[in-house]
N, C-alpha and C positions, 0 to 999 in steps of 0.2 A: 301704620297699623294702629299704632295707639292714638290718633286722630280718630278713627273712627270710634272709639267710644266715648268722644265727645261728642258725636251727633247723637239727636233724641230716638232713632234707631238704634242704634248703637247702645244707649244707656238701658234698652229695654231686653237687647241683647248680653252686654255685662250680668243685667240680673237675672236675668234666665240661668246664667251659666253658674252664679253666684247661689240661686236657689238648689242648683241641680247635684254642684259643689255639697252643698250644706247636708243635704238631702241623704246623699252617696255615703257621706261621711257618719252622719246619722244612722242607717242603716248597718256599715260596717261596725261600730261599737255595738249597737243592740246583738247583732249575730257572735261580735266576739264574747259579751257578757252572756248570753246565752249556751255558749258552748264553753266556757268554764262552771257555768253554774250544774250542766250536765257532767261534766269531768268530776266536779268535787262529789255531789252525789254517789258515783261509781268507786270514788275510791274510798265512802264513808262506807259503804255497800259491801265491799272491799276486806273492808279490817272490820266493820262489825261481824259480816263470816268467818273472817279470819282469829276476832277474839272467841265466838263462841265455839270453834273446833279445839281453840286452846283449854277453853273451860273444860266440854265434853273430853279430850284426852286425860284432863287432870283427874276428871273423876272417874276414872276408870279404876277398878280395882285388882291389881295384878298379883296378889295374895295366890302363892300355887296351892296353897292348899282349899283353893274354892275353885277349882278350876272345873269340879265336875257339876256344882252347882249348877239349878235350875236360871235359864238369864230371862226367863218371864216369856216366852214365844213358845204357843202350841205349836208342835210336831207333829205330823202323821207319821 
């Protein structure tokens, strides 16, 4: 087997397989840096909703003596 990729057949075959190789592998890291690059996103996406509900809870003002106050929203 390994004879034949010492014929000039053979050596055109090695690269074929060698390009196809490189190729495969190329493609596989692109797709895997691609789908961390979306993960990290989501989980920045993540904790920036999850800082701003902490804000919004902190500034809530739970004073019982404003409870009847007006919170800015017409009613019918």
């Amino acid at each position: 087997m390994f004879s034949f990729f010492l014929t000039p057949l053979g050596r055109y075959v090695a690269l074929a397989m060698l390009a196809i190789a490189l190729t495969s592998y190329g493609i596989h890291l692109i797709k895997e840096q691609a789908v961390a690059e979306i993960e990290a996103k989501a989980h920045e996406d993540e904790l920036k909703r999850i800082g701003n509900a902490v804000t919004a809870g902190d500034a809530v003002n739970i004073n019982p003596d404003r409870v009847r106050d007006s919170d800015g929203h017409k009613r019918d």
